[in-house]
N, C-alpha and C positions, 0 to 999 in steps of 0.2 A: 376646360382642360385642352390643352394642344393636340392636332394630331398631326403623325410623321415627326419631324427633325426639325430641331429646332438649328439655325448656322449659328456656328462659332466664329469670334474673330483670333484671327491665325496669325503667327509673325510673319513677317515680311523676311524670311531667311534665318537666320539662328535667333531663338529667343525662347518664349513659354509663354504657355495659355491656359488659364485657370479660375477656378471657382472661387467667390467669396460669398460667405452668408453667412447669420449668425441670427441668435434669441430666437430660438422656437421653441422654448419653455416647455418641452415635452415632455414625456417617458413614464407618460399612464396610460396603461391600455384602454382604451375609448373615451378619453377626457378630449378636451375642444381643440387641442392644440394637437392632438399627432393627427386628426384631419387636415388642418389645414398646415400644417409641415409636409404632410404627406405631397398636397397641391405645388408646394413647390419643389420637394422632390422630384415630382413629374415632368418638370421642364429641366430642371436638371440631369436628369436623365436621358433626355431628348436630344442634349444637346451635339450634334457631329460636326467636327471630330469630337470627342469625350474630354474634359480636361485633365490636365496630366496630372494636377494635386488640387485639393480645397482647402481653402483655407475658413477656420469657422472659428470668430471672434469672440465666443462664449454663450452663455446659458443655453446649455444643449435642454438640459431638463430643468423641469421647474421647483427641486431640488426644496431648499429652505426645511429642510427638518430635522429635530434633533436626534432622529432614529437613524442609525448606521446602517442598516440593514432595507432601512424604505432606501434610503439613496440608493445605496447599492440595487435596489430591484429596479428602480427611475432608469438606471444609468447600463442595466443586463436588457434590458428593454429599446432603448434610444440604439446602442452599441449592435442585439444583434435581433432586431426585428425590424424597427424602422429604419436603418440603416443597411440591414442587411444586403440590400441590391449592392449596395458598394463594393466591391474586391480593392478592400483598401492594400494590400501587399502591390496590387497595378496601380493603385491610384492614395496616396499618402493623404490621410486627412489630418491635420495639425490643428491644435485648440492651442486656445486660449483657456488662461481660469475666467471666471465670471460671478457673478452676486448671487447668483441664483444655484452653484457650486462650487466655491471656494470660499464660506462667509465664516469659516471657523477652522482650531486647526484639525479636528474629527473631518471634515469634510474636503481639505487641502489632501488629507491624507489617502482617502478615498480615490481622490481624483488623480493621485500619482498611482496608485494601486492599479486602478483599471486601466487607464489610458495608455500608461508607460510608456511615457514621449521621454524627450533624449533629454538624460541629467546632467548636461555641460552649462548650469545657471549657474547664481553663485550662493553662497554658499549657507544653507538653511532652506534656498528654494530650488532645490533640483528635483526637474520633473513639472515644476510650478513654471521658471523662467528657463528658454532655451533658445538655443539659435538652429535652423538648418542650414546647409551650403549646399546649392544647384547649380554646378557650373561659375556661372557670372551671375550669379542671384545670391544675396544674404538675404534670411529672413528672422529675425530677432522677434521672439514674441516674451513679453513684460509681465506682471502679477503685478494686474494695478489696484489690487487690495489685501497684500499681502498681511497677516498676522503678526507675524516679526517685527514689521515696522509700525501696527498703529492697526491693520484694518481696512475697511475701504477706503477708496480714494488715496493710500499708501504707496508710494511706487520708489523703488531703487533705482540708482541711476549713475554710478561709479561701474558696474560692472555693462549697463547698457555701453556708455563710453567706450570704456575698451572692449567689449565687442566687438562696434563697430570700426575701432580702429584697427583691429586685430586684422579686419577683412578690409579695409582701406583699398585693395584690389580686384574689390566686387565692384561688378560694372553699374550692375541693381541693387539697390537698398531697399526693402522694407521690415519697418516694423510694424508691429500690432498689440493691441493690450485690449482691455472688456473698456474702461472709459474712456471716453472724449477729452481731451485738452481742452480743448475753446468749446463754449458754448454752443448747442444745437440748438436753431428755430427760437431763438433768445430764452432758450429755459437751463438755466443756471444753479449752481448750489453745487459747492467745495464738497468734496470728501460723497458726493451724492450722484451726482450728475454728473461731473468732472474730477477726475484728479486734485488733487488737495491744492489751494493755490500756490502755496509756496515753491511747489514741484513743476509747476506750469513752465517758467521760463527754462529756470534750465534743463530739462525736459527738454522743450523744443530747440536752446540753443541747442543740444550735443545734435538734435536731426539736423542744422541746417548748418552745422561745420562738419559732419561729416557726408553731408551729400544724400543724404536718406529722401527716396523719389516722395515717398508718403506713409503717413501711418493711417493703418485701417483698427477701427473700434466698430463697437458696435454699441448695446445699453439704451439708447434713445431710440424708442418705438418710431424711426423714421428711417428714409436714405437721404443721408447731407452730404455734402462734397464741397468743401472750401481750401484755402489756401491760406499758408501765414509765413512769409519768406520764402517764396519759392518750395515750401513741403506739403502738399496735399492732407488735410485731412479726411478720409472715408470714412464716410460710417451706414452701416448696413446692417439692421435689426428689423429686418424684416419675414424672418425665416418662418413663421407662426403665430406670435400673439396680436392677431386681429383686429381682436376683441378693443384694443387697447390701444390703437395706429387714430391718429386724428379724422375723422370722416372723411374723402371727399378732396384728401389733400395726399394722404400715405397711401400705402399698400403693400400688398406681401409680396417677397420678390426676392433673387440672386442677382448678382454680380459676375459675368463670364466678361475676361479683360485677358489683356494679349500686352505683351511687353518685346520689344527687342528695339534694334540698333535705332530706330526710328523716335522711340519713347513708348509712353503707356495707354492705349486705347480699353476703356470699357465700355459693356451694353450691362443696362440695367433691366434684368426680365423678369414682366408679372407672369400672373399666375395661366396667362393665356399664352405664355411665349413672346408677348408683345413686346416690343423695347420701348419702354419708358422715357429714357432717358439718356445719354450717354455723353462720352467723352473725348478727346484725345488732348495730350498733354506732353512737353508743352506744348501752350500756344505760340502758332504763328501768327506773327507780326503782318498790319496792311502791309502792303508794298508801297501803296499810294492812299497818302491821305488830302480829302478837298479841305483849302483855305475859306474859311465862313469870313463874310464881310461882317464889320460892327451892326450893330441894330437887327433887323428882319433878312430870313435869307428865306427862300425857296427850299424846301427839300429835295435830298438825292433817292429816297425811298418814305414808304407810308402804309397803313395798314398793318395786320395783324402778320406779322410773321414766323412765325410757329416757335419752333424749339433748336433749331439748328443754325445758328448764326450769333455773330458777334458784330458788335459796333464798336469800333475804337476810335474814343478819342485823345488827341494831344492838345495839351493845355498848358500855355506858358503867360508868362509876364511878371510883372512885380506890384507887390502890396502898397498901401497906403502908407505914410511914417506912422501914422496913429491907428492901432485898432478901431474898426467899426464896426460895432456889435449886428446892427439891423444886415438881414440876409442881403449879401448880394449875390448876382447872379455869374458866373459862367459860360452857362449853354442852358437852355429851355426849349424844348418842341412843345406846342401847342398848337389848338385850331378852335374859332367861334369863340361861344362864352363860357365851353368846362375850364377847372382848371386842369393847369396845365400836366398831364402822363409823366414828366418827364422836367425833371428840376434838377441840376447841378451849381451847387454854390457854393457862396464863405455861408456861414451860422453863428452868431453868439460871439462872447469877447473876446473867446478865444480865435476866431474866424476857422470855424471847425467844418472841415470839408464834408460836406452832406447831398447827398443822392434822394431826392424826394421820387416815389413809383405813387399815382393816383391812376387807380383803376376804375375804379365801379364809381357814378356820380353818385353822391350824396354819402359815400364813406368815407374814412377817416383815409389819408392818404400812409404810405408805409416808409418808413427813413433806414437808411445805411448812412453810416460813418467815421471816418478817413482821420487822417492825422488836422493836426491845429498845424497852421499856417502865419510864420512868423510878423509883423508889421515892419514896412521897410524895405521887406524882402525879397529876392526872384524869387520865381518859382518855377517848374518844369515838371509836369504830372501825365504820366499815360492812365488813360481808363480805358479797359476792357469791359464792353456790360457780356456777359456770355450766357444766352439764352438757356443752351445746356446743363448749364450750372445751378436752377434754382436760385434760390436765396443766396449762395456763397458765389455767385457769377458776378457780382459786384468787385470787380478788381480794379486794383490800383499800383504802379509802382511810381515813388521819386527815382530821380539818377543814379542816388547812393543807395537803395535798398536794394537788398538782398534775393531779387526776385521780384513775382507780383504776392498782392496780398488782398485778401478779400476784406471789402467794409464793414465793420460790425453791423449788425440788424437782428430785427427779434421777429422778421416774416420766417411763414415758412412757404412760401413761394416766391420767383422771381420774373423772372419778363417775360414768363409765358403768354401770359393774357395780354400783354401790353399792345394797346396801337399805336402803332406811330403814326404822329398828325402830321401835315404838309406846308408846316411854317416853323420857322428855328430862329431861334433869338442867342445872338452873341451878347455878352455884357448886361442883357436884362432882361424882365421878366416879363408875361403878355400884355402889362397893362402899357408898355410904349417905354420911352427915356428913361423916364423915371419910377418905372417899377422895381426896386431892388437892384438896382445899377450898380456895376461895380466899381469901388469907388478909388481903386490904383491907376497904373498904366500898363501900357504895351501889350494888353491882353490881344493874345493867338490863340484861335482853336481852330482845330484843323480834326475832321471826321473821313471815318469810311467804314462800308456793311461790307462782310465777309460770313460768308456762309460756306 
């Protein structure tokens, strides 16, 4: 457990700085989980300056019963014991509903009764779905298993719309709801894990036409942070259940992030105060990127470089008239006889853009990926790999899209552990010419490290 102060990060002149966490499955007195809630209460508490609101993505308590009156004691318990350090009147705590208290409408009902967050949702969920206004901040929070509509994985999304268009003059956008959109750490499943698919696109069109920085979820025992058209996914369920966080890979933890004229910086803190993690967003662009010659280059850096740095690269040229299934290459760092850490190419008939991460020799290497890649065609692709970022740090944007966008993958880590080797291969892979050679023209890639 920390001792003294934990530092906040602060705006840079007008803006807000605040707490996010969620799933600490509590509100039994001496059951496993208000221990380790409590732990990270700890450093939230630490934190100076204090933040000015929290935000907490769902399953306060571990709820799931058909007695009205156990919820109700789960939830007199979470509200005014283990919470009680909070002077929520100084400091606004805003829910979400979640699976673990909103799974019926006995329990919907509950959760409007005690909480009595503001009823401007629409209409059947008030109290359930609401928005607050801070200034230059909107924050729209969703009922992404609403009753009315079906249940879990349920979510409305005419009234989210006009929401956010209502506030079209917010400088800040976010929303929040209990599931994830896109898939966390490749574990998947509709109406389960995610949002129902059919809700999925437009869903996320309404965030990326109306400007929305990111949505924060929680529900998946991890902290993931990706991107898909320029909108951040957060997700942060780390507040408590332990027990049930992948070994060795998760942990228990908060979110203390700072927003203003600059963008949105967060630190991700375990249970030591330690920062994990973090972020700032957007990303700034190299200033200057090196031209790699065809074949074998020299590297501009090597070795293990931690967690705080980005490599971007620019990749252009044009396709073959004829799809060629067998991988070709792009860009490859390798060194000796492993293979190679670090594989970017076409893949399959579609020539499906793929990011190969080989870490450990003798394992199974890990894939992200990218859009299919027409035959014929130019092309022009930035990749950000973002150290920071975990698994969702695999970015990419074309000319035309809407932002960057992270690759699909089913890791749940990312270039943490990665070394970088001291040899780089433009158009093919380590075995020389004719390893996976790419088989168009005018390929350019052009790299730079920014930390």
């Amino acid at each position: 457990m920390p001792v003294g102060s934990v530092s906040s990060l602060v705006p840079t002149g007008p803006g807000h700085q605040f707490v996010l966490y969620g799933d600490s499955c509590s509100g039994i007195p001496g059951a496993l989980h208000e221990k380790t809630f409590a732990a990270v209460n700890a450093v939230v508490r630490l934190l100076d300056p204090p933040p000015e609101f929290i935000l907490f993505p769902g399953d306060e308590i571990i709820g799931l019963t058909a007695d009205p009156e156990a919820l109700r004691a789960q939830w007199r318990h979470w509200l005014d014991h283990e919470m009680a350090w909070l002077d929520r009147q100084k400091t606004p705590l805003w829910h979400t509903t979640g699976n673990h208290t909103t799974y019926d409408e006995m329990s919907e009902r509950i959760f409007r009764e005690l909480l009595q967050l503001p009823e401007n949702g629409p209409g059947g969920q008030e109290g359930l779905s609401y928005w607050v206004r801070r200034g230059d901040l909107l924050l729209v929070f969703v009922h992404t298993l609403w009753t009315g509509l079906g249940g879990e994985g349920h979510v409305e999304t005419k009234w989210l719309e006009a929401t956010l268009k209502a506030h079209s003059d917010a400088k800040h956008k976010i929303v929040l709801g209990h599931h994830p959109v896109f898939p966390v750490n490749g574990y998947s499943g509709t109406y389960q894990r995610e949002i129902g698919h059919e809700y999925a696109k437009p869903f996320w069109d309404i965030l990326v036409e109306t400007d929305v920085l990111a949505y924060v979820c929680s529900h998946m025992l991890v902290f993931d942070v990706q991107v898909h058209r320029g909108v951040l996914q957060l997700c942060t369920a780390g507040a408590g259940t332990a027990h049930r966080m992948p070994e060795g890979v998760e942990y228990l933890h908060c979110i203390q992030a700072a927003l203003d004229a600059d963008g949105f910086r967060y630190q991700v803190l375990d249970t030591d105060g330690i920062v994990r993690e973090r972020l700032q967003w957007p990303l700034k662009s190299a200033e200057t990127l090196r031209h790699l010659s065809p074949g074998l280059n020299g590297a501009d850096f090597s070795g293990l470089k931690g967690d705080n740095y980005i490599v971007h690269l620019r990749i252009s040229g044009c396709l073959a008239d004829e799809a060629h299934a067998p991988a070709q290459t792009l860009f490859s760092a390798f060194e000796n006889q492993e293979i190679a850490p670090v594989w970017l190419g076409l893949r399959g008939s579609q020539q499906t853009l793929t990011l190969v991460l080989g870490r450990d020799p003798g394992r199974s290497p890990h894939y992200w990926f990218g859009p299919d890649l027409a035959p014929g065609h130019p092309f022009d692709i930035d990749i950000a790999l973002h150290a920071g970022m975990g698994p969702g740090g695999m970015l990419f944007r074309m000319l035309t899209d809407h932002g960057w966008s992270s690759l699909k993958g089913a890791s749940a880590t990312g270039l943490e552990r990665t070394i970088w080797p001291e040899r780089w291969a433009m158009g093919h892979g380590q075995g020389g010419a004719a390893d996976r050679p790419f088989m168009g023209s005018a390929l350019q890639v052009r790299i730079a490290l920014t930390a």
